[in-house]
LOFITI-897217 format. One line per field, with one value per residue (C-alpha): residue in three letters; x, y, z. Coordinates in nm, 3 decimals. Layout:
! LOFITI-897217
code	ALA	...
X	X	...
Y	Y	...
Z	Z	...
! end
This chain:
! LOFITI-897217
code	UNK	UNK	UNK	UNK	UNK	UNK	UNK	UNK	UNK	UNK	UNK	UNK	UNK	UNK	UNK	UNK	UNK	UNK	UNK	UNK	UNK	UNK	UNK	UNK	UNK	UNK	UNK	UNK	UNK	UNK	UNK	UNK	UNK	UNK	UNK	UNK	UNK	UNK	UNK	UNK	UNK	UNK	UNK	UNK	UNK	UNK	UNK	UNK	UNK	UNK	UNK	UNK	UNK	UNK	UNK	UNK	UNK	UNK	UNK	UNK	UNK	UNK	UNK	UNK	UNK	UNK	UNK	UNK	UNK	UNK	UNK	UNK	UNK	UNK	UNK	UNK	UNK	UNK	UNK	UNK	UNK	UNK	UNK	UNK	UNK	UNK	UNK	UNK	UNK	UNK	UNK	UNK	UNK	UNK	UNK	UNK	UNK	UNK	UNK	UNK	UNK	UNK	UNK	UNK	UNK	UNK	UNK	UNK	UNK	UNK	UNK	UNK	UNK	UNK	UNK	UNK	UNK	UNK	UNK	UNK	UNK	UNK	UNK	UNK	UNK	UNK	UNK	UNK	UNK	UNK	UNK	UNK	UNK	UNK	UNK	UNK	UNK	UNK	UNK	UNK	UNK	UNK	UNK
X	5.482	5.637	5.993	5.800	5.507	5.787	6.108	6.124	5.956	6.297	6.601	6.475	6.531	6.829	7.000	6.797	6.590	6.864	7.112	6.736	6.686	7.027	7.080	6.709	6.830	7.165	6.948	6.736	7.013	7.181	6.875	6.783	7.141	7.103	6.752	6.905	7.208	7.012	7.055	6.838	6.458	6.462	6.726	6.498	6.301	6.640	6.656	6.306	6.318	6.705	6.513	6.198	6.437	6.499	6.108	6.316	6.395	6.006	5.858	6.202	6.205	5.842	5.894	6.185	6.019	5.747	5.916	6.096	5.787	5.504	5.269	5.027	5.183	5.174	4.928	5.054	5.415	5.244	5.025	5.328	5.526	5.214	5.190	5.552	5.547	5.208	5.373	5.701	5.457	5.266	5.562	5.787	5.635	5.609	5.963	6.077	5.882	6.008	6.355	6.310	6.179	6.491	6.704	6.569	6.495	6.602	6.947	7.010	7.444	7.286	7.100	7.049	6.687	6.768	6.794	6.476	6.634	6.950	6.788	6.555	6.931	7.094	6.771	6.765	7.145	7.079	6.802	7.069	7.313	7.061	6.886	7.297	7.387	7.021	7.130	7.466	7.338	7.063	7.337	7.331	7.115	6.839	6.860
Y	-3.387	-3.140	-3.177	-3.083	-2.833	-2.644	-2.685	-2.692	-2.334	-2.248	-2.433	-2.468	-2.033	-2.064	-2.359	-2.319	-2.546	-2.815	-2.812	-2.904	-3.134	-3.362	-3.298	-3.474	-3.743	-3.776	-3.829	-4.097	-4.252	-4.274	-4.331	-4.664	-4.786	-4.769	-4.935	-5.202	-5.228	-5.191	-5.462	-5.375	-5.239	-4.937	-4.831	-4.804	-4.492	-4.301	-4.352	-4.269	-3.915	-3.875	-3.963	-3.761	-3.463	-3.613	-3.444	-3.160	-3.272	-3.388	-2.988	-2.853	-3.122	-2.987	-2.607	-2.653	-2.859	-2.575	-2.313	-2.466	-2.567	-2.326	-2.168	-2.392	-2.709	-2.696	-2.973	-3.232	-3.191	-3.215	-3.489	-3.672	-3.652	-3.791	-4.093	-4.143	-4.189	-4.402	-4.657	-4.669	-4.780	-5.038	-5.215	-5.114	-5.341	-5.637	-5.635	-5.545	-5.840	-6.090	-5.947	-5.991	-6.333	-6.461	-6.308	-6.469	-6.794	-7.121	-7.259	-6.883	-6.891	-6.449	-6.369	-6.029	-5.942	-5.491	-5.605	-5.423	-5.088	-5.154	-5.159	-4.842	-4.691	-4.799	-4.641	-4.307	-4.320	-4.303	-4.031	-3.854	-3.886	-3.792	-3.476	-3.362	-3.389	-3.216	-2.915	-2.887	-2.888	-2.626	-2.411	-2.210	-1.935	-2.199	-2.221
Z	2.958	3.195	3.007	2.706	2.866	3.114	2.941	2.567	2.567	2.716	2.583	2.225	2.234	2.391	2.231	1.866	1.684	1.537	1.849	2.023	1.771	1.849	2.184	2.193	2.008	2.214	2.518	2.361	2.191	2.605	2.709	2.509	2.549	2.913	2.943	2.718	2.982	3.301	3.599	3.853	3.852	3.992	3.801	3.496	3.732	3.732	3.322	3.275	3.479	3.269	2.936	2.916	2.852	2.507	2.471	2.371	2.019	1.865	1.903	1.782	1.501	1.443	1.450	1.214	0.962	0.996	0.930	0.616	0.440	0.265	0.424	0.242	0.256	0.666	0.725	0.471	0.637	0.962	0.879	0.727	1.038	1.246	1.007	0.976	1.404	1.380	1.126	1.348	1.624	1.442	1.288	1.614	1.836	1.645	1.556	1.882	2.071	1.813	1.879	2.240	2.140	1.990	2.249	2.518	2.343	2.489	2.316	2.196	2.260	2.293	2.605	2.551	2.691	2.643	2.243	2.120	2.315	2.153	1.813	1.925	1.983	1.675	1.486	1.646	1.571	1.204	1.258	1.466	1.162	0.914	1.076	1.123	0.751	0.665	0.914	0.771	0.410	0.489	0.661	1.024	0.831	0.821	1.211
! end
């Protein structure tokens, strides 16, 4: 909240709305990886405080698709990206617990109990990929 309150008011100016965009993605993708590596408890504090400055990227992502959709199309683009995140949530969790599931399962020759944040990574890595090709397409003009 404070990344995203205090912060994003300031670097998305400075750094624009795409290079806000990936560097928020960068950080998640880090940050995921990491939770899915960590060894010791508190160590997941230390990737938390590291991680909420991915918060950059979701009101850059926003203000971008804003400004590159009309005027009267606003809330169905909005409304869109709000039901896009709710459906990741719903079917998110499932898959992730069953992932965990398996990972941890008895007889699995895979103990690998970070496997849902590895998955989380692997996904924002393709979102990473595809908001990159959609800013090179629409060109530094579009910035």
């Amino acid at each position: 909240a404070l990344v995203q309150a205090l912060l994003t008011k300031r670097l998305v100016p400075i750094l624009g709305e795409q290079r806000s965009v990936l560097a928020g993605f960068a950080i998640g993708i880090a940050t995921f990886t990491a939770y899915g590596l960590c060894s010791a408890g508190w160590l997941i504090y230390v990737f938390v405080v590291l991680g909420s400055f991915a918060g950059v990227g979701g009101p850059a992502l926003q203000a971008y698709l804003s400004r590159h959709v009309d005027p009267a199309e606003q809330g169905a683009i909005q409304g869109a990206f709000v039901g896009i995140t709710s459906m990741a949530a719903i079917i998110g969790q499932p898959v992730a617990a069953w992932s965990f599931g398996w990972a941890v399962a008895p007889g699995n020759p895979w103990h690998v109990p970070g496997i849902a944040f590895f998955e989380a990574a692997v996904l924002m890595t393709v979102a990473l990929g595809l908001a990159a090709r959609t800013f090179h397409r629409a060109g530094p003009a579009a910035s």
